[in-house]
N, CA, C and O atoms as a GROMACS GRO file, in nm:
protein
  524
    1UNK      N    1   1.646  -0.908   1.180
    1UNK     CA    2   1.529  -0.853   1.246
    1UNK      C    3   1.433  -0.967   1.280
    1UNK      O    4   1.414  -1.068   1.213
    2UNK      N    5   1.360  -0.920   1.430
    2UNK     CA    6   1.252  -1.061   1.469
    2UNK      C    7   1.095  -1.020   1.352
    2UNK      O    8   1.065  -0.923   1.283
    3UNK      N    9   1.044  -1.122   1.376
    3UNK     CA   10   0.939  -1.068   1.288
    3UNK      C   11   0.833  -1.018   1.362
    3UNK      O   12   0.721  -1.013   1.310
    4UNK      N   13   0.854  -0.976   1.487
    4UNK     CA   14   0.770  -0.888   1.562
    4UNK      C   15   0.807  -0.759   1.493
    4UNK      O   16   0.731  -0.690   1.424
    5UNK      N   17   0.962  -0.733   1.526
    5UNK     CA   18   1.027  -0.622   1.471
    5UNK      C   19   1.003  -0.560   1.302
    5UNK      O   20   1.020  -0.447   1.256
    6UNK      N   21   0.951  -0.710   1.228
    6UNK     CA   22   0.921  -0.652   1.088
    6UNK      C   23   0.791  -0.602   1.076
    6UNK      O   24   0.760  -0.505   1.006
    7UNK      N   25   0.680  -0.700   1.180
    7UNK     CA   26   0.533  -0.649   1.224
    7UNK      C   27   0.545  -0.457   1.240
    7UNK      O   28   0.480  -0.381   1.168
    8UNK      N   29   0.626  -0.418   1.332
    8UNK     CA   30   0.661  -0.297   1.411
    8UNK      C   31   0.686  -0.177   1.280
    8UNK      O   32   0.622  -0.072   1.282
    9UNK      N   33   0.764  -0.201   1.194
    9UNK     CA   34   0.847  -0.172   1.076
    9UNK      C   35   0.718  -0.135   0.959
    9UNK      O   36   0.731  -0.037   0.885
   10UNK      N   37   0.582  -0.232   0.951
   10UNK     CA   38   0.475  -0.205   0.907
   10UNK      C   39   0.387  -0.156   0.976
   10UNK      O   40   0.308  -0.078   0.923
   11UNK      N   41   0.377  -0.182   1.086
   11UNK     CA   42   0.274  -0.082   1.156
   11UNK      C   43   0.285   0.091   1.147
   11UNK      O   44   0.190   0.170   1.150
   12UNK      N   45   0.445   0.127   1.133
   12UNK     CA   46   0.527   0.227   1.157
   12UNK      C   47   0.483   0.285   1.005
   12UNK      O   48   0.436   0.399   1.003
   13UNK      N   49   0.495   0.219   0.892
   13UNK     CA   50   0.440   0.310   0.754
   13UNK      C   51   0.300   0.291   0.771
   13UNK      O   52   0.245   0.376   0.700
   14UNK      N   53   0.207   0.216   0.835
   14UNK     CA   54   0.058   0.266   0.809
   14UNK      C   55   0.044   0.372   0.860
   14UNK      O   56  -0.024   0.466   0.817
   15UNK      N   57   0.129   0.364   0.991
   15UNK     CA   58   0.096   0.504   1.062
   15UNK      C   59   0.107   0.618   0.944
   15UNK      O   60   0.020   0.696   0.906
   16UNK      N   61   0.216   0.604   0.907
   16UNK     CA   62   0.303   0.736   0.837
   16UNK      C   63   0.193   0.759   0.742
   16UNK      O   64   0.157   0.874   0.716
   17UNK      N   65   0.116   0.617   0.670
   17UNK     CA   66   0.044   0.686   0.560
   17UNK      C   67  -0.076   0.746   0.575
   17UNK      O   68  -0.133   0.812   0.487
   18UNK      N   69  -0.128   0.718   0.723
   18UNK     CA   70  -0.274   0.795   0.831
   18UNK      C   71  -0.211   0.930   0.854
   18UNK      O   72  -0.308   0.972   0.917
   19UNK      N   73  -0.133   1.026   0.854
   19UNK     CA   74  -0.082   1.116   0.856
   19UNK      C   75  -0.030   1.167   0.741
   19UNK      O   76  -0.017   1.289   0.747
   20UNK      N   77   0.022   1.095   0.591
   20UNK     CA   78   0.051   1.146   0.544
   20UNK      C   79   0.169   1.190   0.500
   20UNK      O   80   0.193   1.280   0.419
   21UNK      N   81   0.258   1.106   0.573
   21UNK     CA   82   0.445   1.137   0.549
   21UNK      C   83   0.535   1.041   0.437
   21UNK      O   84   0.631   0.966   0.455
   22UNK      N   85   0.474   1.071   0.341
   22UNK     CA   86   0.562   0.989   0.227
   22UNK      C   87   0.659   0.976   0.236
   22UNK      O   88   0.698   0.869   0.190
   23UNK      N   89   0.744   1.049   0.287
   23UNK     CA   90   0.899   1.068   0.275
   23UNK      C   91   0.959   0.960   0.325
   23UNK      O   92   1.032   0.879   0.268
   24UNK      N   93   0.890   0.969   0.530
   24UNK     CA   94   0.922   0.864   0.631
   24UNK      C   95   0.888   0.704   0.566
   24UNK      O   96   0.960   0.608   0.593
   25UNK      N   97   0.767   0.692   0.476
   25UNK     CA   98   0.755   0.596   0.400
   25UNK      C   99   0.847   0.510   0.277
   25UNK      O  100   0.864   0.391   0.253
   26UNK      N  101   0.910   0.670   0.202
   26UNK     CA  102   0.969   0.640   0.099
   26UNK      C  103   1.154   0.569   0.181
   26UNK      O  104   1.243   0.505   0.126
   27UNK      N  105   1.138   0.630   0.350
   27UNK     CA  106   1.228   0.593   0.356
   27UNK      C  107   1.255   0.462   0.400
   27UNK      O  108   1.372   0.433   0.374
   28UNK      N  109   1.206   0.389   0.445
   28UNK     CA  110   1.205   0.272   0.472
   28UNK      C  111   1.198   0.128   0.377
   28UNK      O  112   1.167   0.012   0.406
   29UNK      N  113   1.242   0.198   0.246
   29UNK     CA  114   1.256   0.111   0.152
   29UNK      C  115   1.389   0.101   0.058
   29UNK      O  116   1.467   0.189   0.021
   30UNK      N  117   1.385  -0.024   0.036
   30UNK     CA  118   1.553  -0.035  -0.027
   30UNK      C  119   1.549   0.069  -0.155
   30UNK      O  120   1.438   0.121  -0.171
   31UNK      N  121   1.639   0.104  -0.237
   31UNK     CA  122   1.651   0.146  -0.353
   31UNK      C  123   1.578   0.062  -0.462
   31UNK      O  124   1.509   0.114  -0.549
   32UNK      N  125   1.597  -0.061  -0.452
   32UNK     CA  126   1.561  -0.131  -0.563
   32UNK      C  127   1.374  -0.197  -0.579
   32UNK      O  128   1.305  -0.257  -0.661
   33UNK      N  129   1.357  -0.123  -0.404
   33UNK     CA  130   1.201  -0.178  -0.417
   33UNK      C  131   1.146  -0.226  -0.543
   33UNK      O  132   1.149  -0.161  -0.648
   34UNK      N  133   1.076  -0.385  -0.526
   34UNK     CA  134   0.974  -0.386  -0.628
   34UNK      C  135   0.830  -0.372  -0.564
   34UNK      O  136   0.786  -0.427  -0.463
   35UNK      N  137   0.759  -0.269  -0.663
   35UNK     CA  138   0.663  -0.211  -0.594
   35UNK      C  139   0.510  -0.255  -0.645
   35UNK      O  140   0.475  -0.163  -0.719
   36UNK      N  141   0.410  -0.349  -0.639
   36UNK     CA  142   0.359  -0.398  -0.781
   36UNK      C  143   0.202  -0.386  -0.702
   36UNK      O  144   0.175  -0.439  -0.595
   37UNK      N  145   0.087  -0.285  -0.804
   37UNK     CA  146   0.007  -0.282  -0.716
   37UNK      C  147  -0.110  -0.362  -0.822
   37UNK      O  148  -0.136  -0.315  -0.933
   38UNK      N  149  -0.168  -0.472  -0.776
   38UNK     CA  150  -0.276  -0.586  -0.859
   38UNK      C  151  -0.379  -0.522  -0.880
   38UNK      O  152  -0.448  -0.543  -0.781
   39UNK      N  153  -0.416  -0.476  -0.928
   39UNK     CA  154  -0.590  -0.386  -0.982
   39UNK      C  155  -0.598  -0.398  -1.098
   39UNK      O  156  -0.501  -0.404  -1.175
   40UNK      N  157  -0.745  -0.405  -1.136
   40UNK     CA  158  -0.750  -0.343  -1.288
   40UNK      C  159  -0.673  -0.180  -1.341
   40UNK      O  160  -0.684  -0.077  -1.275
   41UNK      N  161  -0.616  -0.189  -1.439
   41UNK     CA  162  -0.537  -0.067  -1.500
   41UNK      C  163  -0.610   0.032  -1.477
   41UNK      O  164  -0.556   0.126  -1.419
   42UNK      N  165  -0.745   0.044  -1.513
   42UNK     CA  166  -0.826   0.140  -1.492
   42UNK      C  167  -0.830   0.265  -1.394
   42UNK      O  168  -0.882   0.376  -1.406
   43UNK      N  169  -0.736   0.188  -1.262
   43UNK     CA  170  -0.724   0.205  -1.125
   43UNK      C  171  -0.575   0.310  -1.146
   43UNK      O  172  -0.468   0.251  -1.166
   44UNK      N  173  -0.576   0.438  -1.142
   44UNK     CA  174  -0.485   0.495  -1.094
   44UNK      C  175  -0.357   0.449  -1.100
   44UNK      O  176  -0.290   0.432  -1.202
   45UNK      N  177  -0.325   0.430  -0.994
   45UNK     CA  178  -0.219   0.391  -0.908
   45UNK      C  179  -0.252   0.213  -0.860
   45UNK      O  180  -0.256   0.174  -0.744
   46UNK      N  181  -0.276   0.114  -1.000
   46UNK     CA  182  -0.242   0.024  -1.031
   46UNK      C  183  -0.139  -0.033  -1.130
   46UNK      O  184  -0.154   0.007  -1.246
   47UNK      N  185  -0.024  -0.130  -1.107
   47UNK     CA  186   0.053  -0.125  -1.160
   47UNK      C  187   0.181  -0.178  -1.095
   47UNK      O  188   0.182  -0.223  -0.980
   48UNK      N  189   0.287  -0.171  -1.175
   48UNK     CA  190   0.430  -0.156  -1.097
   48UNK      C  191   0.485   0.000  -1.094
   48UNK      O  192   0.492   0.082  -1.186
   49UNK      N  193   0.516   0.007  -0.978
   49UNK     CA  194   0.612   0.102  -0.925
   49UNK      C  195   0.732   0.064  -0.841
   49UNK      O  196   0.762   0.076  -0.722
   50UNK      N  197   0.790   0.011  -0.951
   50UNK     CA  198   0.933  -0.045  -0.872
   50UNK      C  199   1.028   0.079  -0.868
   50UNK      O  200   1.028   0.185  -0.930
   51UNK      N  201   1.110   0.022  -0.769
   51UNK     CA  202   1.250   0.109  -0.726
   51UNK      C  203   1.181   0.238  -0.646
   51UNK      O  204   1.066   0.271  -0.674
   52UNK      N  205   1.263   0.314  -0.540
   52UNK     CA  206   1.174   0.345  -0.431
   52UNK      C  207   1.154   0.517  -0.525
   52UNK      O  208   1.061   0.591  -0.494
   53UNK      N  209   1.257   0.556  -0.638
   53UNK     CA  210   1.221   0.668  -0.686
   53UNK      C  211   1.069   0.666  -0.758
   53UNK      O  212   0.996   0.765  -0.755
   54UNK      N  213   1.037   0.562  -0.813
   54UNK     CA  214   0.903   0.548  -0.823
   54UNK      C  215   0.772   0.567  -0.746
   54UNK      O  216   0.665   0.624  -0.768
   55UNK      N  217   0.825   0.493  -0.647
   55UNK     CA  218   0.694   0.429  -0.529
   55UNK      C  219   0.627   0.591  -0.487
   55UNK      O  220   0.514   0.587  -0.439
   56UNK      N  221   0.672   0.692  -0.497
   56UNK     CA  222   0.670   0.813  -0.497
   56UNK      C  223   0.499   0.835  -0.584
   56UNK      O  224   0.407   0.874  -0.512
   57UNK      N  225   0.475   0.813  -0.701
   57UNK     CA  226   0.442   0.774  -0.816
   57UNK      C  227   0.289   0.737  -0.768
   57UNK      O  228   0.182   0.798  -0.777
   58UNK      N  229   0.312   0.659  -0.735
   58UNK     CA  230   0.182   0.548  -0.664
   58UNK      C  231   0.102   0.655  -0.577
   58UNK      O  232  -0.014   0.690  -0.602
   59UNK      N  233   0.199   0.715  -0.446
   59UNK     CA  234   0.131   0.774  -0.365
   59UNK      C  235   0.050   0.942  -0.422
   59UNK      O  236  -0.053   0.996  -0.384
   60UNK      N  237   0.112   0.966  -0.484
   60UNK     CA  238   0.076   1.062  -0.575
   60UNK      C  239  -0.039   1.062  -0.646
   60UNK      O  240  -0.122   1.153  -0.639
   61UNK      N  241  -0.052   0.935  -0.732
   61UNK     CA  242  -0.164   0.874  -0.823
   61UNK      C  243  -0.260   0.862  -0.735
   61UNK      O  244  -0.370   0.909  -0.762
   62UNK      N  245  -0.238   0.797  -0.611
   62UNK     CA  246  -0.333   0.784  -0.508
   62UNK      C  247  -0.424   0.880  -0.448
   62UNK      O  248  -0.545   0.860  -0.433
   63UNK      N  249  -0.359   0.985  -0.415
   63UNK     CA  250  -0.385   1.118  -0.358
   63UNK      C  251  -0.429   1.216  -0.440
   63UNK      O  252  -0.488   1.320  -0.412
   64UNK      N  253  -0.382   1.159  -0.578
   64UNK     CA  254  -0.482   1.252  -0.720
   64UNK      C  255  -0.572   1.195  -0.729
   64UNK      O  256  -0.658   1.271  -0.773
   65UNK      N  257  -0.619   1.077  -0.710
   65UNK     CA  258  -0.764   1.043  -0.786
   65UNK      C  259  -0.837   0.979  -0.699
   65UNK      O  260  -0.930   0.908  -0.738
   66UNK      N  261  -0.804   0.997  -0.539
   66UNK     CA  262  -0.862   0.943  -0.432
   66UNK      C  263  -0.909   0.989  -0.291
   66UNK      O  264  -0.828   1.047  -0.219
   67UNK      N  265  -1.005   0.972  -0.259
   67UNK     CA  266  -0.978   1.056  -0.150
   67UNK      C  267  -1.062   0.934  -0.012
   67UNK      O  268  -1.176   0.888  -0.004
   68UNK      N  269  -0.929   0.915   0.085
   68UNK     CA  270  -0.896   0.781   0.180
   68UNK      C  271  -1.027   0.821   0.307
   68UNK      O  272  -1.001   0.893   0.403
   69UNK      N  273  -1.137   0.774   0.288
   69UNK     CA  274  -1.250   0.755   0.399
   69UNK      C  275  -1.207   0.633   0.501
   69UNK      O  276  -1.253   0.638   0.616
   70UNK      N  277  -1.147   0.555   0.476
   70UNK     CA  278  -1.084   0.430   0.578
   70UNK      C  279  -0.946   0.358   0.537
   70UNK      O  280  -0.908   0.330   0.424
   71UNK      N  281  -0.889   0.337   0.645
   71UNK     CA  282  -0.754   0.261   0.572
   71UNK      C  283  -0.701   0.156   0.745
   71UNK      O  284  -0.610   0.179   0.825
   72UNK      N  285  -0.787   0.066   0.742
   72UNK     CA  286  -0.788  -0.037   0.860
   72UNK      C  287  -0.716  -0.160   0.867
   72UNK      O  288  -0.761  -0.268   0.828
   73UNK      N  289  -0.587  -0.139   0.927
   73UNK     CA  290  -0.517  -0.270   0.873
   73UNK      C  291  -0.584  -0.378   1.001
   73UNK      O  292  -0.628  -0.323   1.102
   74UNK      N  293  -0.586  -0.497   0.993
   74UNK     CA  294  -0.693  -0.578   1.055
   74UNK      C  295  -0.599  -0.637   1.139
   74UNK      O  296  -0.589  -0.603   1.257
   75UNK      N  297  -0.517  -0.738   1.081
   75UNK     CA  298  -0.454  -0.892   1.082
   75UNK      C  299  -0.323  -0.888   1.049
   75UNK      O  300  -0.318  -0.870   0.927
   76UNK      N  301  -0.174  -0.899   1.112
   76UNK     CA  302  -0.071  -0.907   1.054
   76UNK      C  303  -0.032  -1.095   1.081
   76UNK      O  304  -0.044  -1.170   1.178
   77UNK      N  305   0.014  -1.110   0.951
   77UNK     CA  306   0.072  -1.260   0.959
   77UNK      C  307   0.252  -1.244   0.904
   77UNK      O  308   0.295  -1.209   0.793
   78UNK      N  309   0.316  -1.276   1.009
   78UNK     CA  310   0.507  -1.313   0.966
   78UNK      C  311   0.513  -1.429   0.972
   78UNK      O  312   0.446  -1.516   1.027
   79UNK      N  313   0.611  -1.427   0.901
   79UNK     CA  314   0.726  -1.581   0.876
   79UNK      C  315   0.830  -1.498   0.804
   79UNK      O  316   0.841  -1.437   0.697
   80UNK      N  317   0.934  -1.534   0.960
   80UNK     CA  318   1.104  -1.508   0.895
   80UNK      C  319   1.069  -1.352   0.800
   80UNK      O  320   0.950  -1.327   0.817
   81UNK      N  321   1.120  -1.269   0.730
   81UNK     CA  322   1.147  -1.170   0.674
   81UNK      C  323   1.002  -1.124   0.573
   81UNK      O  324   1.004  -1.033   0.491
   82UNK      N  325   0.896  -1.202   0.601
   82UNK     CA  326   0.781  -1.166   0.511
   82UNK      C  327   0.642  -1.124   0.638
   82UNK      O  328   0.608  -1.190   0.736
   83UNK      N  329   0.591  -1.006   0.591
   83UNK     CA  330   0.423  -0.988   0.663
   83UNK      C  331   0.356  -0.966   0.517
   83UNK      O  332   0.376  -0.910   0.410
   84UNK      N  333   0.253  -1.056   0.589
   84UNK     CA  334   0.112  -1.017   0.550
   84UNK      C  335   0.008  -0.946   0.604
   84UNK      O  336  -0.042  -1.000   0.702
   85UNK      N  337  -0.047  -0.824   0.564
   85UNK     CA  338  -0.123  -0.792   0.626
   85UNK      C  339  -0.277  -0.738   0.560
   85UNK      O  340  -0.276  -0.707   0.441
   86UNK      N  341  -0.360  -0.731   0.609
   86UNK     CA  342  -0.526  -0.787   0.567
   86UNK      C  343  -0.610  -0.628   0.630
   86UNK      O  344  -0.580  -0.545   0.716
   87UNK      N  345  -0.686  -0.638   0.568
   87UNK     CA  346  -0.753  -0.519   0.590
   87UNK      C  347  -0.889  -0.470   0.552
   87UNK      O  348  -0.985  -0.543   0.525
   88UNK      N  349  -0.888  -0.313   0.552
   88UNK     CA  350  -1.020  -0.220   0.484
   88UNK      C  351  -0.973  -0.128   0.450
   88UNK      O  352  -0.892  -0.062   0.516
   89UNK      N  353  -1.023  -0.096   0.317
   89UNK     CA  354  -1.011   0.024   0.259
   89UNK      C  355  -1.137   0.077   0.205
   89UNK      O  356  -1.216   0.008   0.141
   90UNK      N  357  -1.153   0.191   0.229
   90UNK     CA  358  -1.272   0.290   0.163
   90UNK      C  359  -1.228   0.416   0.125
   90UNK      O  360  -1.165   0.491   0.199
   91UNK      N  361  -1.265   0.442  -0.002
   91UNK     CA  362  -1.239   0.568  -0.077
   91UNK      C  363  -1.320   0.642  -0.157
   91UNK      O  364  -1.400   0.557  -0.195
   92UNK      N  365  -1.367   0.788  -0.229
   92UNK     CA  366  -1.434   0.802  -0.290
   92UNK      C  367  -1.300   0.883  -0.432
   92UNK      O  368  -1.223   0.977  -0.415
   93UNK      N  369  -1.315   0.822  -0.521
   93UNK     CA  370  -1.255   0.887  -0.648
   93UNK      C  371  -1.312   1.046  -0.709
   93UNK      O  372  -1.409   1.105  -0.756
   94UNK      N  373  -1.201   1.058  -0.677
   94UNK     CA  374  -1.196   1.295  -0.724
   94UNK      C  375  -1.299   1.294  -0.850
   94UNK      O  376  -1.396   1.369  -0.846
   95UNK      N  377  -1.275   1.206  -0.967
   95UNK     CA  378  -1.324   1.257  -1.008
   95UNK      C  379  -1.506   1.219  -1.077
   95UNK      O  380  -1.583   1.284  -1.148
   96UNK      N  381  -1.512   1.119  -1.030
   96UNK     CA  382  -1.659   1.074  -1.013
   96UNK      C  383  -1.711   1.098  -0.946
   96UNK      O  384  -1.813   1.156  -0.983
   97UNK      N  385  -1.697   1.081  -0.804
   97UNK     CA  386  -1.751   1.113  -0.678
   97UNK      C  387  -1.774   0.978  -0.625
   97UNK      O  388  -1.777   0.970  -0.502
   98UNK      N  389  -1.793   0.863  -0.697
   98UNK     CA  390  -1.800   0.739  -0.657
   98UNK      C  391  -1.691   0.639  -0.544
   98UNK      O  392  -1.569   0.622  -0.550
   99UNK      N  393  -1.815   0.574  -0.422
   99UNK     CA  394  -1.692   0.549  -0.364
   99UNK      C  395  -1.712   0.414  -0.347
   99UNK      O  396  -1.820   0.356  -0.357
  100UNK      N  397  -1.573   0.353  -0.311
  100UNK     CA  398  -1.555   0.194  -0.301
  100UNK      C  399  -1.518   0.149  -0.136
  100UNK      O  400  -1.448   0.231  -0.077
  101UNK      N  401  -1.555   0.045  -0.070
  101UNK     CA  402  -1.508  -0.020   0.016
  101UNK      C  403  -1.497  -0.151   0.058
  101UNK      O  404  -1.587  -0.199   0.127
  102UNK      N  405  -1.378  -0.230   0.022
  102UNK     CA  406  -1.326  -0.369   0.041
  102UNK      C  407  -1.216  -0.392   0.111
  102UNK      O  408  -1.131  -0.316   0.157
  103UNK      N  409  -1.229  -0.516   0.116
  103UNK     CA  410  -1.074  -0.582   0.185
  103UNK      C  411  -0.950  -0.591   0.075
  103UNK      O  412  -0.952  -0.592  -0.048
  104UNK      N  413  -0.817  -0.599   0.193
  104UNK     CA  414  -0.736  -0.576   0.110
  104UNK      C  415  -0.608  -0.658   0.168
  104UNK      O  416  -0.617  -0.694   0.286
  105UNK      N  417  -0.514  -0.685   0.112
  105UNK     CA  418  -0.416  -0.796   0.119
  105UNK      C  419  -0.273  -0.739   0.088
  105UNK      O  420  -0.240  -0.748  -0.030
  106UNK      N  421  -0.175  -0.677   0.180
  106UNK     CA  422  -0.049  -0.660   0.093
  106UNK      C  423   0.054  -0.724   0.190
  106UNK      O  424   0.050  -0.719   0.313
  107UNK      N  425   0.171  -0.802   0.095
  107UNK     CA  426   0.244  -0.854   0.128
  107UNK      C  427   0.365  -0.798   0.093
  107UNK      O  428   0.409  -0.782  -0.020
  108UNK      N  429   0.421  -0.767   0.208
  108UNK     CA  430   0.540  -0.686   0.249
  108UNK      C  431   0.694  -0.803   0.274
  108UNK      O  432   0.683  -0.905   0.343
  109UNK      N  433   0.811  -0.768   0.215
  109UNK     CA  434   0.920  -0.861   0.271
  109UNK      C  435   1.041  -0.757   0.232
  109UNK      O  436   1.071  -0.674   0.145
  110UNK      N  437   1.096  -0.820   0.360
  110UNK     CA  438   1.176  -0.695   0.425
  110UNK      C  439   1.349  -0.765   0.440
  110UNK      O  440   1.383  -0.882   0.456
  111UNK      N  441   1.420  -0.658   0.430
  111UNK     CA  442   1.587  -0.727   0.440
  111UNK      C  443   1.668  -0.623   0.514
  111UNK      O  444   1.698  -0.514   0.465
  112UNK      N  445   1.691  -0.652   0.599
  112UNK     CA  446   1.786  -0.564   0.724
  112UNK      C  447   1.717  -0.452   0.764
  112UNK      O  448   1.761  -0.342   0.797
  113UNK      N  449   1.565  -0.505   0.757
  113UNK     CA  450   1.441  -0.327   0.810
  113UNK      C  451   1.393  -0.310   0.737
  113UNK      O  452   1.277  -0.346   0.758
  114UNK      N  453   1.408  -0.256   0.606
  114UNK     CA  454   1.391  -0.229   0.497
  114UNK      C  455   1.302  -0.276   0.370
  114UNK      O  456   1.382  -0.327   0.292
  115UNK      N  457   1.207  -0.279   0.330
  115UNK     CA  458   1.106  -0.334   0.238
  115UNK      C  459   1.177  -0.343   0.121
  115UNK      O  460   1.253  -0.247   0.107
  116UNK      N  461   1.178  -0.423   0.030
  116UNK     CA  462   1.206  -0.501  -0.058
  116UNK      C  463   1.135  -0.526  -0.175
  116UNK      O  464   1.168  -0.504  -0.292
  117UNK      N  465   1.040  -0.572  -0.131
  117UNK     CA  466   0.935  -0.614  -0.202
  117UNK      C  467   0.796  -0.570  -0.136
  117UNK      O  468   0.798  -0.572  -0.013
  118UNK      N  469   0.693  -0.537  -0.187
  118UNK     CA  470   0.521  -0.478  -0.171
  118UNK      C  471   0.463  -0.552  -0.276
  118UNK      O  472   0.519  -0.541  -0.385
  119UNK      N  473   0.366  -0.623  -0.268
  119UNK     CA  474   0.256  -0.645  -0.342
  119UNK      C  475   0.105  -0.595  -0.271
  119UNK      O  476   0.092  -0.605  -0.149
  120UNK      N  477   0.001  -0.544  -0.351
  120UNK     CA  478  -0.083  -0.500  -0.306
  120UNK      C  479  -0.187  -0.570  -0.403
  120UNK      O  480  -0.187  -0.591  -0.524
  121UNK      N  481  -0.301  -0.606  -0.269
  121UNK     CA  482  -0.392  -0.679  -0.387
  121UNK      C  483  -0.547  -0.624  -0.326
  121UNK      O  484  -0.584  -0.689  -0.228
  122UNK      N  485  -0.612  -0.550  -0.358
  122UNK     CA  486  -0.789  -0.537  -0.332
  122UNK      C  487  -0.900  -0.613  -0.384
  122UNK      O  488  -0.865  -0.707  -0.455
  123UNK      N  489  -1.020  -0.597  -0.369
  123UNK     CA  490  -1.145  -0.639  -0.420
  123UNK      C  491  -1.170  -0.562  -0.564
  123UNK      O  492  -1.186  -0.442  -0.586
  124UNK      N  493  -1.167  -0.677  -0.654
  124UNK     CA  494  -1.141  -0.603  -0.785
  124UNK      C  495  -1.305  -0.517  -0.827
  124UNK      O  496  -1.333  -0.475  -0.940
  125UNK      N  497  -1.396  -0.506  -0.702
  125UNK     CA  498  -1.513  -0.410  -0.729
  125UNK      C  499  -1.408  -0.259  -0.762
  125UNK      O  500  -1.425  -0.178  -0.854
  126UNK      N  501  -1.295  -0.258  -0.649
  126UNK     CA  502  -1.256  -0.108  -0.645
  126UNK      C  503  -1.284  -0.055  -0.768
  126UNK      O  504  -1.345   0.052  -0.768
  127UNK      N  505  -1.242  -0.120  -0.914
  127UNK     CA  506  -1.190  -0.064  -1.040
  127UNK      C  507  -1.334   0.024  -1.078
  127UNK      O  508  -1.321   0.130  -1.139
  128UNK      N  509  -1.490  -0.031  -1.035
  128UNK     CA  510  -1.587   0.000  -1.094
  128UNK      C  511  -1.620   0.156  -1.037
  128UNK      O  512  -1.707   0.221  -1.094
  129UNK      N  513  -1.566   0.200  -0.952
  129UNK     CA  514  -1.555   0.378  -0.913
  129UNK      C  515  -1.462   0.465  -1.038
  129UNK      O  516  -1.449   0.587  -1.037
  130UNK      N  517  -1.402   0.372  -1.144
  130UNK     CA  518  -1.300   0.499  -1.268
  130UNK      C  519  -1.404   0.451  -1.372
  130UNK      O  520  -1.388   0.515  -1.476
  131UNK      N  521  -1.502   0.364  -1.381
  131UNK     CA  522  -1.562   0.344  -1.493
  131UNK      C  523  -1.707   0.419  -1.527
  131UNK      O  524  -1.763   0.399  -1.635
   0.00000   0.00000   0.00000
């Protein structure tokens, strides 16, 4: 795959996750996904969620204790089988009411289409909306 085509491949799950289609999401990932999201623990759906029966997990955690006011991907950067892509996120947490909005960093690498690997990294203010 060109890395326009891997650009295309991520643009294609933000969409899915602005709508809401986990599935189309869950499908575009190998079996063995490693899924690893950098936050303080505090955070939900921080953590690893490897292997794609997991990654399930994440979006779930997400959608329980979050509720998505912005999700702006900015900037995509490739090289060969890896994107980076840069962003905004704003949310208010279910059960505080408190809401957060920062930039955000996840690095995606991909093998025959397919995601592989996810790392996700935010502004570690997010954590101070569970405290």
């Amino acid at each position: 795959m060109s890395e326009q085509d891997n650009v295309q491949t991520i643009v294609k799950i933000y969409e899915a996750f602005g709508r809401g289609d986990v599935p189309y999401i869950l499908g575009q990932m190998t079996d063995d996904v490693r899924w690893v999201v950098h936050l303080d623990p505090v955070v939900p759906w921080a953590g690893d969620f490897s292997t794609r029966a997991r990654v399930g997990g994440f979006f779930s955690a997400l959608n329980e204790h979050a509720e998505t006011m912005l999700f702006e991907p900015k900037e995509f950067i490739a090289q060969g089988d890896t994107v980076v892509s840069t962003g905004e996120y704003a949310f208010r947490a279910r059960g505080s009411g408190k809401s957060s909005r920062g930039p955000w960093v996840f690095i995606w690498k991909l093998r025959d289409g397919k995601v592989y690997s996810y790392e996700q990294f935010h502004d570690p203010s997010a954590a101070a909306v569970f405290r």
